[in-house]
C-alpha positions as CSV (number, residue, x, y, z in Angstrom):
1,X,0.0,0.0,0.0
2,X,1.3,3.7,-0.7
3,X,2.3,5.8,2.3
4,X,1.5,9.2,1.2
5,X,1.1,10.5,4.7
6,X,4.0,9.5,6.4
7,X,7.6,8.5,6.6
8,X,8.2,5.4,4.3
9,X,9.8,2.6,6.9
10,X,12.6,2.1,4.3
11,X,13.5,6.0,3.6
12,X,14.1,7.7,7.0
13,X,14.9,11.5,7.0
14,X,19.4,11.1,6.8
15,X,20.8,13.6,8.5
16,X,18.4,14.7,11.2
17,X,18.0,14.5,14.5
18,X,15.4,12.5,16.1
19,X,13.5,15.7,17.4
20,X,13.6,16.4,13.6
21,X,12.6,13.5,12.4
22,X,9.5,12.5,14.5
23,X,8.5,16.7,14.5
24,X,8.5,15.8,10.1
25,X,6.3,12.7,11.3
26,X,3.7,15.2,13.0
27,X,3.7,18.2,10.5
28,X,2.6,15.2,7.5
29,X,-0.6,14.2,9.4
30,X,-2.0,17.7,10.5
31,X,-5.3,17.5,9.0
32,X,-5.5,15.1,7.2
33,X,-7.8,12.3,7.9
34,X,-6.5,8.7,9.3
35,X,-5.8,6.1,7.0
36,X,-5.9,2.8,8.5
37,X,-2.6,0.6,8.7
38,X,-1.0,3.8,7.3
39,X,-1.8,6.8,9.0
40,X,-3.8,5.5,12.3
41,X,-3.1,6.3,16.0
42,X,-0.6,2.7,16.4
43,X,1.4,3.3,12.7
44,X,1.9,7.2,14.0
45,X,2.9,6.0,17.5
46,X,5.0,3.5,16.2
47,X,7.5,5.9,13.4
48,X,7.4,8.7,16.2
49,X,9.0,5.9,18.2
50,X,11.2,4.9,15.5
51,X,12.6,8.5,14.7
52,X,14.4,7.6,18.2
53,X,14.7,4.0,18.3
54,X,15.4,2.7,14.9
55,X,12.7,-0.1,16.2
56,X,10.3,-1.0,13.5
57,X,7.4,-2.5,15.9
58,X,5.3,-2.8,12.9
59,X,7.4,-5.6,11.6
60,X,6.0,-8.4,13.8
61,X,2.1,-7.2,12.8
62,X,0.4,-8.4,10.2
63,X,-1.0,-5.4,7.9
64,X,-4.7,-4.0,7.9
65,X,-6.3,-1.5,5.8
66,X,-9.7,-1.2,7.4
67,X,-11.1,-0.6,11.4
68,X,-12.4,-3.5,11.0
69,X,-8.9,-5.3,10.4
70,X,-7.0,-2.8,12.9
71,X,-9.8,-4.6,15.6
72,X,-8.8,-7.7,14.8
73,X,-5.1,-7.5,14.8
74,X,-5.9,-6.0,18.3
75,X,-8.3,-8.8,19.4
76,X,-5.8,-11.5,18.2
77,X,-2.6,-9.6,20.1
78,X,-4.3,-9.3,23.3
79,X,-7.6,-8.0,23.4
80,X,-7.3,-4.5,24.0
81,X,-5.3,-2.1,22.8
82,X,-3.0,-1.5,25.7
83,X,-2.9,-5.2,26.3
84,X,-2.0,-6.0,22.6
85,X,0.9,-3.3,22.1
86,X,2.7,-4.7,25.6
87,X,2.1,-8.4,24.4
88,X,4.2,-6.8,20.9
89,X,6.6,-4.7,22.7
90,X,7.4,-6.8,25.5
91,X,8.1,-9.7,22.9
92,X,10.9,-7.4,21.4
93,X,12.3,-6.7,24.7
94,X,10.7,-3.8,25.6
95,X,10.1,-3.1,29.3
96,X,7.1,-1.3,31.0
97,X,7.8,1.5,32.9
98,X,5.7,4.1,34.6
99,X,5.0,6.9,31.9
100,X,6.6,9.1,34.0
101,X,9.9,7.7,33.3
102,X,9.7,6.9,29.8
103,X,12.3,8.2,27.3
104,X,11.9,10.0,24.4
105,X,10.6,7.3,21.8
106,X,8.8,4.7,24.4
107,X,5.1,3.9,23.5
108,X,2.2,3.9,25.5
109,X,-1.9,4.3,25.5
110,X,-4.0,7.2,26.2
111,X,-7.9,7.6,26.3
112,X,-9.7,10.2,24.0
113,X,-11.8,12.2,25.8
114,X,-15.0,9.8,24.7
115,X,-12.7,6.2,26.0
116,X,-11.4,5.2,23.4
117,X,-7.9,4.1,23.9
118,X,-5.0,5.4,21.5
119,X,-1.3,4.4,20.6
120,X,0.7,7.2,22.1
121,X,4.8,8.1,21.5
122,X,6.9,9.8,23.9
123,X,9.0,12.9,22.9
124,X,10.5,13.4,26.3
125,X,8.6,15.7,28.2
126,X,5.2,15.8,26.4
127,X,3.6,12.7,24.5
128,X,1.6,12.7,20.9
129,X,-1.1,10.5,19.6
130,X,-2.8,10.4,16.7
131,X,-6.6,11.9,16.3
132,X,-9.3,11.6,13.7
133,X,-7.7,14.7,12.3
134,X,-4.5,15.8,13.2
135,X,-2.7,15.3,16.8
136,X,-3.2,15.4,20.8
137,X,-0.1,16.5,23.0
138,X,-0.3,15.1,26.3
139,X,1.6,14.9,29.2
140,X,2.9,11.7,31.4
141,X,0.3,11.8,33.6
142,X,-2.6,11.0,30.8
143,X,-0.4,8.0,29.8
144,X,-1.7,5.0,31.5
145,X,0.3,2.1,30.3
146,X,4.0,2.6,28.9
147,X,7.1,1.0,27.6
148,X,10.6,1.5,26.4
149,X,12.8,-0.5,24.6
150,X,15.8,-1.8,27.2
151,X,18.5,0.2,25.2
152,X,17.1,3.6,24.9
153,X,16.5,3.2,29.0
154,X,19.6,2.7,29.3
155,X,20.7,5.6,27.2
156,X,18.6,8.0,29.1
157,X,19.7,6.4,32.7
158,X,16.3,5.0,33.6
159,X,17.3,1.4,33.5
């Protein structure tokens, strides 16, 4: 499928820095709509992480185009959202940590103002998630689960 709203996994921005990189990630989705397994709140959460990490979390889910498919990757990976991106990230070594602590380019989940939980990436002090149009800055403390790849932790003395 064409990425026409983000970053293509096999072209990073050379030459930047990861601010600059995940800030390129944000300006390309501001108001434009989600596009599911392109564009959605866990493929946005996942390159913002990347533009720190170099993890490509993606890689060990299978692709979907549609809600409908998104809910059933979900369903199959843990049954919620916050259970199935721990079962994912945890699997690739990734620890949980309170959001508090989390480094620039750990993952979490957030809730939308109506429940609905969303994919959310860390960019140190403030964390972003992906909307139906555009982006939500949070901070820690509207993170309820987290988690952070072992080496970036230790990079950033948490671990």
């Amino acid at each position: 499928m064409a990425d026409l709203h983000m970053i293509p996994r096999d072209r990073p921005l050379l030459g930047q820095s990861a601010r600059d990189r995940a800030e390129a990630i944000i300006d390309r989705v501001l108001g434009l709509p989600v596009v599911w397994g392109v564009s959605d709140c866990v493929t946005f959460a996942a390159q913002v992480s990347a533009a720190w990490t170099g993890a490509d979390v993606l890689a060990e889910l299978p692709d979907w185009e549609t809600e409908r498919q998104a809910a059933r990757v979900v369903a199959g990976a843990g049954g919620d959202l916050g259970q199935a991106i721990g079962r994912v990230l945890e699997g690739l070594g990734w620890l949980a940590l309170p959001p508090a602590e989390a480094p620039a380019g750990a993952l979490g989940v957030l809730r939308r103002p109506d429940g609905i939980p969303v994919a959310a990436a860390c960019l140190g002090a403030r964390w972003v998630a992906r909307l139906d149009r555009g982006v939500t800055f949070r901070l820690a403390g509207d993170i309820e689960q987290a988690w952070a790849p072992v080496e970036r932790m230790k990079i950033e003395g948490v671990a």
